[in-house]
DOBALUM-705241 format. One record per residue: y, x, z of N, C-alpha, C in turn; residue number from 1; residue in three letters. Coordinates in nm, 4 decimals. Example, Ala and Ser with C-alpha at 12.3 -4.5 7.8 and 13.67 -1.06 7.14 Angstrom:
BEGIN
   n_north    n_east      n_up  ca_north   ca_east     ca_up   c_north    c_east      c_up  resi  resn
   -0.5690    1.3190    0.7800   -0.4500    1.2300    0.7800   -0.3300    1.3200    0.7800     1   ALA
   -0.2250    1.2850    0.7080   -0.1060    1.3670    0.7140    0.0030    1.2900    0.7870     2   SER
This chain:
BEGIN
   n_north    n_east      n_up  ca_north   ca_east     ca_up   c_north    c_east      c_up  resi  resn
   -2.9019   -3.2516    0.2477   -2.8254   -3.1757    0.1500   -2.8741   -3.0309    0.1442     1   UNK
   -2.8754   -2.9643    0.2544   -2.9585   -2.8309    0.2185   -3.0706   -2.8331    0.2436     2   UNK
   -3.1377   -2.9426    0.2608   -3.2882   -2.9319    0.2051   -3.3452   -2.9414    0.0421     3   UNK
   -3.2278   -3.0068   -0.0025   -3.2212   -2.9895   -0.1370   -3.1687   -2.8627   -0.2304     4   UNK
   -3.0778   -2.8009   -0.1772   -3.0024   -2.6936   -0.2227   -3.1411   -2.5689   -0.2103     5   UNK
   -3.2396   -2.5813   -0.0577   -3.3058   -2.4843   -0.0355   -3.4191   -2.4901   -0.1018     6   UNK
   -3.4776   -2.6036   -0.1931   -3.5937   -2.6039   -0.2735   -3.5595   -2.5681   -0.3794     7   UNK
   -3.4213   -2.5455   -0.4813   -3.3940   -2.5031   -0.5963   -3.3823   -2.3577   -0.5951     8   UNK
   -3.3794   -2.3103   -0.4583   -3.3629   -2.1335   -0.4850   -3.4949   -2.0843   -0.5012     9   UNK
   -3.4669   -1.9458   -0.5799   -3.6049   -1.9422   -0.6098   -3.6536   -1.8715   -0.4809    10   UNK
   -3.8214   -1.8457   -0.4906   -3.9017   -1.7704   -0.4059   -3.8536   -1.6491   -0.3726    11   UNK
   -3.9132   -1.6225   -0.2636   -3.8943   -1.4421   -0.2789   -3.9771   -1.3629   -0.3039    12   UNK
   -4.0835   -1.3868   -0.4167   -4.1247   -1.3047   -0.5250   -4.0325   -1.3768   -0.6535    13   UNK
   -3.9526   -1.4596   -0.6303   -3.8787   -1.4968   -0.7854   -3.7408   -1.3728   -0.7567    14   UNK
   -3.7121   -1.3543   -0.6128   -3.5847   -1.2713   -0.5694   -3.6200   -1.1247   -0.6367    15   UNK
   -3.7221   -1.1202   -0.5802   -3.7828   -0.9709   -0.5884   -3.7745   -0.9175   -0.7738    16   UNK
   -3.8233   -1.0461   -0.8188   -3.8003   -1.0332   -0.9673   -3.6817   -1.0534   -1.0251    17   UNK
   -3.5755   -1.0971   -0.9663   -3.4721   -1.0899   -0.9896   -3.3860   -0.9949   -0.9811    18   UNK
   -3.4130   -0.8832   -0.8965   -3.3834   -0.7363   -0.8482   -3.4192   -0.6458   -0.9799    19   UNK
   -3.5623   -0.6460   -1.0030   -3.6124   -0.5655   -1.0326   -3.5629   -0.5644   -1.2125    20   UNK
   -3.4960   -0.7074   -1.2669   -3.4727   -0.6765   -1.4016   -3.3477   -0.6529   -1.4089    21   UNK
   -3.2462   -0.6830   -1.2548   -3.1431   -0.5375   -1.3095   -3.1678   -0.3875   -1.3008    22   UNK
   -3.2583   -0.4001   -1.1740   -3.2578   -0.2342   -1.1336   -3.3472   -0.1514   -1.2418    23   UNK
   -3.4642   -0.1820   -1.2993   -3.4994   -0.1333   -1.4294   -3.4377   -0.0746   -1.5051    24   UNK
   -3.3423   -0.1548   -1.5880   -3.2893   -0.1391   -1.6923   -3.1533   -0.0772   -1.6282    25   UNK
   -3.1415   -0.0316   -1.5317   -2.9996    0.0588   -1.4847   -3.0625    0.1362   -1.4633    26   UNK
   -3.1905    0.1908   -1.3933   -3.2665    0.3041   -1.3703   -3.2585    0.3801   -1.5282    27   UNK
   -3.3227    0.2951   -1.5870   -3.3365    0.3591   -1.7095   -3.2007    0.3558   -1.7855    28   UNK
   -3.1373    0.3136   -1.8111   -2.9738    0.3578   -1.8716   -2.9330    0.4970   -1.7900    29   UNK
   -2.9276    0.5227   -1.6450   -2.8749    0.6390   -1.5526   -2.9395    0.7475   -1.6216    30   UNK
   -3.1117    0.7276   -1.5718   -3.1588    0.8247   -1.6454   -3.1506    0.9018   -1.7967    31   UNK
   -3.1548    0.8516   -1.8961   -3.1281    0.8418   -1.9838   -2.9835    0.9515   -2.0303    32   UNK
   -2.8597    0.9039   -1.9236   -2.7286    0.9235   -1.9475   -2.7604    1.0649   -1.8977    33   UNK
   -2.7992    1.0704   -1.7923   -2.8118    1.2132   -1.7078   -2.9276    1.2945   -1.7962    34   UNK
   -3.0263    1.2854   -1.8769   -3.1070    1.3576   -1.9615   -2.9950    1.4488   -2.1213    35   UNK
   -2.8974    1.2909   -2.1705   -2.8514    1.3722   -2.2482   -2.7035    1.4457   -2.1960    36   UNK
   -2.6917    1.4104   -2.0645   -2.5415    1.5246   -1.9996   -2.6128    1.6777   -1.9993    37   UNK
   -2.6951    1.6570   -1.9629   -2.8049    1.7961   -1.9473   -2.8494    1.8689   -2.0397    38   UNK
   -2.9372    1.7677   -2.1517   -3.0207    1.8203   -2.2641   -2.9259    1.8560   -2.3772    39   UNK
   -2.8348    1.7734   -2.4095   -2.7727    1.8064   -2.5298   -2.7390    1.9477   -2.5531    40   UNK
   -2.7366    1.9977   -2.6868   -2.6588    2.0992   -2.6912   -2.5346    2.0648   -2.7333    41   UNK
   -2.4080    2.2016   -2.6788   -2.2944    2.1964   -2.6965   -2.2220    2.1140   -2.8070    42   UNK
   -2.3024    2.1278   -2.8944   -2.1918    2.1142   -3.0355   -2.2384    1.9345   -3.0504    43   UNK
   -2.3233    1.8912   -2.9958   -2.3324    1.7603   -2.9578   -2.2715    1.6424   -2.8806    44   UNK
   -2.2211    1.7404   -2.7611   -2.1196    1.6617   -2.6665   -2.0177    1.5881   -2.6560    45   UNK
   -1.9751    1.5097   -2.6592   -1.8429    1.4202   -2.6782   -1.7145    1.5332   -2.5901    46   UNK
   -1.6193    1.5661   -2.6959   -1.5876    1.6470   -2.6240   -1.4413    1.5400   -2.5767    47   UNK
């Protein structure tokens, strides 16, 4: 039974890639958020 369960998980370069397409796309959303808290000017801001 978990010899079966343990061949359907993926690799750990499939893990690693599994990390990396949340942490990407949250890297880049954070960044992003923190460029326009910073960059914007005033009259832009959600007030």
């Amino acid at each position: 039974m978990w010899q079966m369960i343990l061949e359907r998980l993926p690799s750990t370069l499939g893990w690693f890639y599994i990390i990396l397409s949340f942490l990407l796309p949250f890297l880049v959303y954070k960044v992003n958020q923190n460029l326009h808290k910073n960059g914007d000017p005033p009259w832009k801001k959600e007030g």
